[in-house]
VOKE-929628 format. One record per residue: z, x, y of N, C-alpha, C in turn; residue number from 1. Coordinates in steps of 0.02 Angstrom, whole numbers, plus 50000, padded with zeros to 5 digits. Each point is the difference from the previous one (the first is absolute). Layout:
N
[[Z; X; Y]; [Z; X; Y]; [Z; X; Y]; NUM],
...
END
This chain:
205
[[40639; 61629; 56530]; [50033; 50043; 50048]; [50065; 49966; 50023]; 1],
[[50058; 50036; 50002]; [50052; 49976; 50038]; [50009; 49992; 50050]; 2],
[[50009; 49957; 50044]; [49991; 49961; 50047]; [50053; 50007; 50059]; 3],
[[50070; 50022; 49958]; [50072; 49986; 50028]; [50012; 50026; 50073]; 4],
[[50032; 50007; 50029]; [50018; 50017; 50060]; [50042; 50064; 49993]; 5],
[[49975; 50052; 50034]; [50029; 50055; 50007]; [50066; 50002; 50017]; 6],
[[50033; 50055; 49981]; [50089; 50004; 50007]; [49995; 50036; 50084]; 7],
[[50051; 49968; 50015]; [50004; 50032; 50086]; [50001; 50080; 49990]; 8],
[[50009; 50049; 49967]; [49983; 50053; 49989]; [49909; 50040; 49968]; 9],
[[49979; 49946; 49990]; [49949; 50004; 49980]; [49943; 49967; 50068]; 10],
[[50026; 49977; 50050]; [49987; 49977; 50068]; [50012; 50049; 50061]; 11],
[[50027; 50072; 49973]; [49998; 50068; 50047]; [49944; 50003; 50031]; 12],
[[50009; 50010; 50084]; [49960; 50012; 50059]; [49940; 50029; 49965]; 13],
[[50005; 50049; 49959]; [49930; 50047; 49969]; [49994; 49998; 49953]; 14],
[[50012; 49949; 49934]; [49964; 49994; 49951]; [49934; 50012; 50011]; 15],
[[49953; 49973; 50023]; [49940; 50013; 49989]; [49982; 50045; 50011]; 16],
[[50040; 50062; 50069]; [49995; 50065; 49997]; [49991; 50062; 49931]; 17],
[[50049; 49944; 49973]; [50035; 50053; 49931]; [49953; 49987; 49977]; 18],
[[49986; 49961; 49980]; [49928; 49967; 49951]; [49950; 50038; 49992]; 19],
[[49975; 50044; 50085]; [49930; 49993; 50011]; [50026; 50097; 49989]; 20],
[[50049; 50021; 50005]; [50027; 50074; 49999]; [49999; 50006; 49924]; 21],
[[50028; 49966; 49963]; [50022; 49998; 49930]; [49911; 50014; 49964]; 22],
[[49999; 49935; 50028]; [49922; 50013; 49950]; [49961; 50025; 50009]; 23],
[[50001; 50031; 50072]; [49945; 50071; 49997]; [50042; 50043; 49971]; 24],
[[50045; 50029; 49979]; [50021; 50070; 49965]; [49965; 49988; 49927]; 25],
[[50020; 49921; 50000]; [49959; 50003; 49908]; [49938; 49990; 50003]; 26],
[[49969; 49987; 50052]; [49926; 49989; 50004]; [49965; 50097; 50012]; 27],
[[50041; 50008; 50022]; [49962; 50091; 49993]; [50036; 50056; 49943]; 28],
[[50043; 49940; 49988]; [50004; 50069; 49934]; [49987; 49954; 49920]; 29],
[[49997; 49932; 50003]; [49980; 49950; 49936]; [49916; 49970; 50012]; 30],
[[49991; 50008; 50051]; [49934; 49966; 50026]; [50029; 49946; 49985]; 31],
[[49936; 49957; 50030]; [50004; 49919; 50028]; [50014; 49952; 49923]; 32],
[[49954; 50019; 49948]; [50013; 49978; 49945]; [50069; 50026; 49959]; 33],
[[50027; 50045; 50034]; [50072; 50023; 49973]; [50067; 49960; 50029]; 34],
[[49963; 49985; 50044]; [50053; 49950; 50067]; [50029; 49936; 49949]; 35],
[[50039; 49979; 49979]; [50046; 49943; 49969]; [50056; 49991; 50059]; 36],
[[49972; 49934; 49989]; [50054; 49947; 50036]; [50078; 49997; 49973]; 37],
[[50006; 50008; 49959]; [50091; 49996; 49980]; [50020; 50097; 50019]; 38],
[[49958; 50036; 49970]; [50031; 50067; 50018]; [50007; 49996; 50100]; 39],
[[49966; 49976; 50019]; [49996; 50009; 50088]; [50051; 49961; 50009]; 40],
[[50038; 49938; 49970]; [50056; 49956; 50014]; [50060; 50045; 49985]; 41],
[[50002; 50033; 49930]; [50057; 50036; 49969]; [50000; 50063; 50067]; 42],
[[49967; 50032; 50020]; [50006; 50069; 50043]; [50028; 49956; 50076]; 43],
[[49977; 49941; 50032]; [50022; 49979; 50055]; [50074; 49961; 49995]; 44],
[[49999; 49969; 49938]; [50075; 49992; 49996]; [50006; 49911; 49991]; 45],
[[49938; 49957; 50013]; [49975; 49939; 49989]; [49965; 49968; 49959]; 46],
[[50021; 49940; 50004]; [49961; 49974; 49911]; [49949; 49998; 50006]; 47],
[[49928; 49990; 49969]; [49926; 50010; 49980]; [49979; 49952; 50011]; 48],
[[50036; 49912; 50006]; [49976; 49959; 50035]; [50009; 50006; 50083]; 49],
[[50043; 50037; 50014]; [49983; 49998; 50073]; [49965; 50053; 50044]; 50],
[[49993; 50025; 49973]; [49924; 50039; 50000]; [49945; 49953; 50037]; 51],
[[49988; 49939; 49945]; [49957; 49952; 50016]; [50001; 49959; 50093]; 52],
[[50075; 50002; 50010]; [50019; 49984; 50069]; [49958; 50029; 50045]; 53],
[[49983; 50069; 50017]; [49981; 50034; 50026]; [49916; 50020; 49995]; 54],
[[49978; 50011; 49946]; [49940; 50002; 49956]; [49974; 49954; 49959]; 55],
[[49946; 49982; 50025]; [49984; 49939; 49946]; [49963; 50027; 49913]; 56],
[[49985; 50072; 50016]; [49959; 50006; 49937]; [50004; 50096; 50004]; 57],
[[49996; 50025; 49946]; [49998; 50067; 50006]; [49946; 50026; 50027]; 58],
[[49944; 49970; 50022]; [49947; 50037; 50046]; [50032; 50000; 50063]; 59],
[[50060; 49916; 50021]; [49985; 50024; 50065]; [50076; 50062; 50024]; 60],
[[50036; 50021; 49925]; [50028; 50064; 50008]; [49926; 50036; 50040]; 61],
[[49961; 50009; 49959]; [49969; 50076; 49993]; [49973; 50008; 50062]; 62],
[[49971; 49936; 50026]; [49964; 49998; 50088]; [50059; 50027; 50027]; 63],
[[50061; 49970; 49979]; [50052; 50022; 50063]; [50018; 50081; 49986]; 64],
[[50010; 50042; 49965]; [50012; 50056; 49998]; [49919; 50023; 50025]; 65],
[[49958; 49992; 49984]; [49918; 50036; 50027]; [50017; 49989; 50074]; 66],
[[50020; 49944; 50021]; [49996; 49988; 50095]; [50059; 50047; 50004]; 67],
[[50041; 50011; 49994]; [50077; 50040; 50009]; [49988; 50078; 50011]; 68],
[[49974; 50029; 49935]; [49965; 50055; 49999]; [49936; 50003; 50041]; 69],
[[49961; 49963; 50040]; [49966; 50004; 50058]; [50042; 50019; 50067]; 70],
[[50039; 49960; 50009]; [50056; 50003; 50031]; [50048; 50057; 50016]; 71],
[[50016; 50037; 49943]; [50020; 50058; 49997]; [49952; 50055; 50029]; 72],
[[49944; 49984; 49964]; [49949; 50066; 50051]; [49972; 49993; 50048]; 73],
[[50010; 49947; 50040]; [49982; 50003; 50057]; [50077; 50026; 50032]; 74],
[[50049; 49964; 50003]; [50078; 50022; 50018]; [49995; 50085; 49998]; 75],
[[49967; 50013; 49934]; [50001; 50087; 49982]; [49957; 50019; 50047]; 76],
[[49930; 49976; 50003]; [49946; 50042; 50037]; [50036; 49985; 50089]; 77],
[[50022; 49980; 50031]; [50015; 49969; 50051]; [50078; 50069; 50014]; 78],
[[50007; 50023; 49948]; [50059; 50046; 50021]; [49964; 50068; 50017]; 79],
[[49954; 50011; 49962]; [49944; 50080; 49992]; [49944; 50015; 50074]; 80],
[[50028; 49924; 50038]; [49931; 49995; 50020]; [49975; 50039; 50086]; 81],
[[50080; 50027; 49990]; [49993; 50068; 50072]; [49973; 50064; 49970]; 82],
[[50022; 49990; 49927]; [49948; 50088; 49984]; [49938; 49998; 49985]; 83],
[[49951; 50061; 50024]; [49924; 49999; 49973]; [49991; 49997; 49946]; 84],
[[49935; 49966; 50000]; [49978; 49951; 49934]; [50008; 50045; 49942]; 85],
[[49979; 50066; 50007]; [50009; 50041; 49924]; [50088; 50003; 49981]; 86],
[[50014; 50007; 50050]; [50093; 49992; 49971]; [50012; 49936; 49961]; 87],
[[49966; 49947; 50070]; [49988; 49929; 49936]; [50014; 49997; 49931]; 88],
[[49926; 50037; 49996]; [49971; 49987; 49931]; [50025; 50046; 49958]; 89],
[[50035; 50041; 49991]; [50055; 50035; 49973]; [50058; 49959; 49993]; 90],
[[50036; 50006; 50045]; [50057; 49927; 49989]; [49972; 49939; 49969]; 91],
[[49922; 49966; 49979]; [49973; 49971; 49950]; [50037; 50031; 49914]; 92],
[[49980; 50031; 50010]; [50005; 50045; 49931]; [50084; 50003; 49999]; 93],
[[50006; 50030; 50028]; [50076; 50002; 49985]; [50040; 49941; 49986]; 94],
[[49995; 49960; 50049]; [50022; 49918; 49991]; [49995; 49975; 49924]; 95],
[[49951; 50010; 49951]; [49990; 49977; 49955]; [50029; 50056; 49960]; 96],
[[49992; 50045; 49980]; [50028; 50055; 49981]; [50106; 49989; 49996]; 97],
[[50003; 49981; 50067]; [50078; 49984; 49997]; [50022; 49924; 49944]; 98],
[[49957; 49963; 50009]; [49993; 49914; 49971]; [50009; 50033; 49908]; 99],
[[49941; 50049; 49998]; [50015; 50018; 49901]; [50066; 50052; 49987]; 100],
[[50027; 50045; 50054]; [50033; 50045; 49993]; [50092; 49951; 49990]; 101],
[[50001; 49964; 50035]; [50031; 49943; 50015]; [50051; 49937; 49934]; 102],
[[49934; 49993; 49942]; [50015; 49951; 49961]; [49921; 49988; 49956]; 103],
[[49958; 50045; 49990]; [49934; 49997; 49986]; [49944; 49947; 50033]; 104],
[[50038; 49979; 50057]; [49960; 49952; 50036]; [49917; 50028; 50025]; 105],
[[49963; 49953; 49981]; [49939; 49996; 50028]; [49943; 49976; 50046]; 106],
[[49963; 49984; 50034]; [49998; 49959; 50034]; [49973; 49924; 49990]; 107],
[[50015; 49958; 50017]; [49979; 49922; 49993]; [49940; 49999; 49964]; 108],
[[49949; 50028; 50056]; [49932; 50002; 49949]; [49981; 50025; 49930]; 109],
[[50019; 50053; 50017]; [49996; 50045; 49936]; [50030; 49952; 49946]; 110],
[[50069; 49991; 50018]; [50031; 49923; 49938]; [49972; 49944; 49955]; 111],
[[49957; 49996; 50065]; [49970; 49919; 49973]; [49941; 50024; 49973]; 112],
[[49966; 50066; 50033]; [49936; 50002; 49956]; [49955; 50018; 49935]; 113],
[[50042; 50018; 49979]; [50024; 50025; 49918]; [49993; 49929; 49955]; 114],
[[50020; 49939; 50034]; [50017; 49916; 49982]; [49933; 49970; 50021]; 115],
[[49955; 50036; 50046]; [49967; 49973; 50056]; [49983; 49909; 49972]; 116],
[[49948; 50009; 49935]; [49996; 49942; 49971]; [50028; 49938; 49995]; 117],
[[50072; 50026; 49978]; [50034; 49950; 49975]; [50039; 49966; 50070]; 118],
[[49988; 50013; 50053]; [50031; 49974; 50057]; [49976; 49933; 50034]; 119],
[[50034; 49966; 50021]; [49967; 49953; 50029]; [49961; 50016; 50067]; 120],
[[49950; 49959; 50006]; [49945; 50014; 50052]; [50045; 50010; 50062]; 121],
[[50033; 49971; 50024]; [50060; 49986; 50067]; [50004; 50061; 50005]; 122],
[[50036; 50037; 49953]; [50033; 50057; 49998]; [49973; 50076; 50003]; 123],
[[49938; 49980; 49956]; [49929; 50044; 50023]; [49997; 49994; 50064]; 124],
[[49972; 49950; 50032]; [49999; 50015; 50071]; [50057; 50012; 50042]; 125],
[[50054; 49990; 49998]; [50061; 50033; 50047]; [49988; 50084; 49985]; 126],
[[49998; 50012; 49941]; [50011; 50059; 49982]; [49947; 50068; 50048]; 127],
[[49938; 49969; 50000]; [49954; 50010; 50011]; [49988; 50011; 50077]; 128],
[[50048; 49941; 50015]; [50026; 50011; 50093]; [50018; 50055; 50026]; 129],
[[50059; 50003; 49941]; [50035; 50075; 50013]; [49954; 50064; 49991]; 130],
[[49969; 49983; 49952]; [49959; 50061; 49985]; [49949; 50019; 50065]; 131],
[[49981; 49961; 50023]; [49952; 50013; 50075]; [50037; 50001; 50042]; 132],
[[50074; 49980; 50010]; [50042; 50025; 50063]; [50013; 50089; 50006]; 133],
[[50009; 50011; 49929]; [50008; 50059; 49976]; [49920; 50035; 50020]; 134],
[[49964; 50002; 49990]; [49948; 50028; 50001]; [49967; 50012; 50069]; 135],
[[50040; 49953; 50032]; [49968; 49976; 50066]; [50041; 50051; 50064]; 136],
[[50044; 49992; 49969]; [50068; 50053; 50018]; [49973; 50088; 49997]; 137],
[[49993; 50014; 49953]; [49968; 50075; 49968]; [49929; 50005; 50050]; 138],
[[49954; 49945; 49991]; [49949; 50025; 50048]; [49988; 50011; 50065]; 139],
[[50059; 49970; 50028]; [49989; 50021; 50084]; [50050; 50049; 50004]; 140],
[[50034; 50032; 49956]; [50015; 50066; 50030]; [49966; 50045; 49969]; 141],
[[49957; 49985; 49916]; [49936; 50044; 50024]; [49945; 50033; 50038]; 142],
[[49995; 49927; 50018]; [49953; 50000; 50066]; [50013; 50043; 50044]; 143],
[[50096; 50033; 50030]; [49989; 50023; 50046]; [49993; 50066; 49995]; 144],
[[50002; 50031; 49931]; [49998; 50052; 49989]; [49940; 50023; 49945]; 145],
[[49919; 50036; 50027]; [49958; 49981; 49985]; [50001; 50062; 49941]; 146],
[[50046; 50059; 50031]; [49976; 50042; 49950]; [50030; 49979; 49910]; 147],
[[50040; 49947; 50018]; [50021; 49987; 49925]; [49948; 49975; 49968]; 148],
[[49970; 49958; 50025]; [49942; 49961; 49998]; [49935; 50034; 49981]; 149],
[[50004; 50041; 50028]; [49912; 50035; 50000]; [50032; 50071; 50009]; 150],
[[49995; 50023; 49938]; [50003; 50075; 49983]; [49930; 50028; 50007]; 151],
[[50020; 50074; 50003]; [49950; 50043; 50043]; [49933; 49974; 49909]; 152],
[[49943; 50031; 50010]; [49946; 49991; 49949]; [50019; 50031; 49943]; 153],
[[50037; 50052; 50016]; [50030; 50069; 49940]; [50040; 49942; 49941]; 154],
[[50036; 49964; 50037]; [50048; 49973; 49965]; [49991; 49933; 49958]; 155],
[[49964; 49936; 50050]; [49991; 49959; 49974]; [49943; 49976; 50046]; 156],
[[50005; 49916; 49960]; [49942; 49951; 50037]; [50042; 49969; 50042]; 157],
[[49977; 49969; 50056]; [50029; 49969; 50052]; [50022; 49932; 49976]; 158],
[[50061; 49985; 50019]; [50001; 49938; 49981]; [50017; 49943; 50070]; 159],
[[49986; 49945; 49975]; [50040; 49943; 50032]; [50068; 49994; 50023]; 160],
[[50036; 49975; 50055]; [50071; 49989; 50007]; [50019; 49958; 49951]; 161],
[[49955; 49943; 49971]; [50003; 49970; 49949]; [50016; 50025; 49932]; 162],
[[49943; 50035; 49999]; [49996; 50031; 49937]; [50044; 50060; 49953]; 163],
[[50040; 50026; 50091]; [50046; 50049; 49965]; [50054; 49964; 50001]; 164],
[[50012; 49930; 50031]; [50101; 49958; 49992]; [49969; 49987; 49939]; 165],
[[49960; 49979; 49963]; [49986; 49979; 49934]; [49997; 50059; 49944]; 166],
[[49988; 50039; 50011]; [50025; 50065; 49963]; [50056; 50020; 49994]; 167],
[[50041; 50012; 50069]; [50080; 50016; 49998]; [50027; 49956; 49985]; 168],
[[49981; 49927; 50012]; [50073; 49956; 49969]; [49988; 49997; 49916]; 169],
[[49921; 49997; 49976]; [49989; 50004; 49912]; [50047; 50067; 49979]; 170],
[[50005; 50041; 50043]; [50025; 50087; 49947]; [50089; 49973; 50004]; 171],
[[50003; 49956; 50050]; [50080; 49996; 50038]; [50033; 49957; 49922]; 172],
[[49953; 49964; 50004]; [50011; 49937; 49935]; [50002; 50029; 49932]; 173],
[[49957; 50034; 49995]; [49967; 50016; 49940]; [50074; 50062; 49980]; 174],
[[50019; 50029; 50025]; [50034; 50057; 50014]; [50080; 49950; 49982]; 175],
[[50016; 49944; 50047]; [50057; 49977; 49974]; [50011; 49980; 49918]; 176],
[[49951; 49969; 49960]; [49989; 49988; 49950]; [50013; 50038; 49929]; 177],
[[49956; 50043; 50031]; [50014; 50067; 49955]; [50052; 50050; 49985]; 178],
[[50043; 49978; 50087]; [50072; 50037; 49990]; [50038; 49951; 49963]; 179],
[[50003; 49946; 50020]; [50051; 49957; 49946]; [49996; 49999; 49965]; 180],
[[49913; 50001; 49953]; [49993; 49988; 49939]; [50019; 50077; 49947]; 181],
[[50024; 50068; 50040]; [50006; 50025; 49973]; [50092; 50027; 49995]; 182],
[[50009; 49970; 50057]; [50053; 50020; 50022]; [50047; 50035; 50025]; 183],
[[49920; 50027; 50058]; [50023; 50071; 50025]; [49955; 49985; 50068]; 184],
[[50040; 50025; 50059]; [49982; 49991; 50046]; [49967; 50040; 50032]; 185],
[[49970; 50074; 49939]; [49985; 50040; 50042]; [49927; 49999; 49976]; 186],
[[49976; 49940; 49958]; [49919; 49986; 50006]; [50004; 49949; 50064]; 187],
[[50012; 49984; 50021]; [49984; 49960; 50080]; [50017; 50076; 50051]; 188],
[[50031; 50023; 49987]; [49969; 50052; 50074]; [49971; 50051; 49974]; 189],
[[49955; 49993; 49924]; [49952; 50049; 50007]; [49934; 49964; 50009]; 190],
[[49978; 49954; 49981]; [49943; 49959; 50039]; [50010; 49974; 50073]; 191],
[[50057; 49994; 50012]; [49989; 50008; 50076]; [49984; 50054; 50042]; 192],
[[50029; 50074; 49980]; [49999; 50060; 50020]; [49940; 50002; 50038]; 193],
[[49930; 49975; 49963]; [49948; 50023; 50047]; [49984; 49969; 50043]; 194],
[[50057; 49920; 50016]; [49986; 49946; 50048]; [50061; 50074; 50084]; 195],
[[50027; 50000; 49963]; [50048; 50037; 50047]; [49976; 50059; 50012]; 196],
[[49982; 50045; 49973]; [49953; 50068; 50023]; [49941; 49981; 50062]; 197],
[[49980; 49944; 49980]; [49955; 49978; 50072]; [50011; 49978; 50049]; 198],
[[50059; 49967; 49998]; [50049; 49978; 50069]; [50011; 50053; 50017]; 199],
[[50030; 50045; 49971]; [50022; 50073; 50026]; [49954; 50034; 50046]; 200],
[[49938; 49998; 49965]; [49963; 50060; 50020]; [49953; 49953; 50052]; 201],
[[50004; 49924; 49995]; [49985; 49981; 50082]; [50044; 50000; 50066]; 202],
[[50050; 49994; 49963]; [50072; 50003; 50066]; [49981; 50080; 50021]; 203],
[[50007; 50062; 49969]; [50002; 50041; 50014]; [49923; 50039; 50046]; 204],
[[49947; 49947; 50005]; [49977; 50022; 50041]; [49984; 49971; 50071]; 205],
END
């Protein structure tokens, strides 16, 4: 590894900003194993050993974009958080919906878990953080709205606050995937459609 000392331009207030911005765009649209260290130097504008300045190893890129993108949705959920929970959880959907409409971006999780294997354990568990912040997020504004939750008998089985953030965020995921992989954004809002027909028709009563 080169060792050298960074050029006073390569010592900008937010290098590591750029770093941690840069490599999540390629981390959600290359995944984590798509992520290369010289392409993330060539797009920020700095050499590939100084990269190393900042980062000691490409996992601890990947922790730092997983904490960042935590970061972001709380920053995000923290803006939503005067409207009722079903508006919420609509602006859920949409939020991600804007991320693929955007640049085919997907979300963090969804990224890495396609790799899940090949990741280092560290990274499994950050990832995994997020994934229960996320989940954790979805269920207490389930919670406050029961009819999403527990549809009349006609319709369905009752579920968990648990059990339904774990349903909506799998269709949320599952749904980004399938739009990128086809390259059309209008298979993510047709598996969502029936996540949004039920917000609807609980807001509306």
């Amino acid at each position: 590894m080169d060792t050298t000392l960074p050029s006073r331009a390569e010592r900008r207030p937010d290098t590591r900003g750029d770093i941690v911005r840069t490599a999540r765009r390629l981390l959600l649209t290359h995944a984590y194993l798509g992520l290369n260290f010289q392409e993330l130097a060539n797009l920020i504008g700095i050499r590939k050993a100084s990269l190393y300045h900042h980062f000691p190893s490409k996992l601890a890129v990947g922790q730092a974009v997983i904490d960042d993108s935590a970061k972001r949705f709380h920053r995000w959920a923290d803006t939503i958080a005067h409207l009722p929970a079903v508006q919420q959880l609509q602006a859920y959907v949409q939020m991600l919906r804007d991320a693929l409409a955007a640049g085919g971006m997907v979300c963090p999780i969804g990224a890495t878990a396609g790799e899940w294997a090949s990741l280092e354990p560290e990274l499994q568990d950050t990832v995994k953080r997020f994934h229960l912040q996320q989940l954790a997020w979805l269920e207490a504004r389930a919670a406050q709205w029961p009819s999403v939750v527990n549809p009349s008998p006609a319709t369905g089985t009752p579920l968990t606050p648990r059990q339904w953030a774990a349903h909506f965020n799998a269709t949320c995921q599952g749904a980004l995937l399938t739009a990128r992989m086809h390259g059309d954004i209008t298979w993510y809002d047709q598996a969502t459609a029936p996540l949004l027909n039920t917000l609807a028709a609980a807001s509306a009563n």
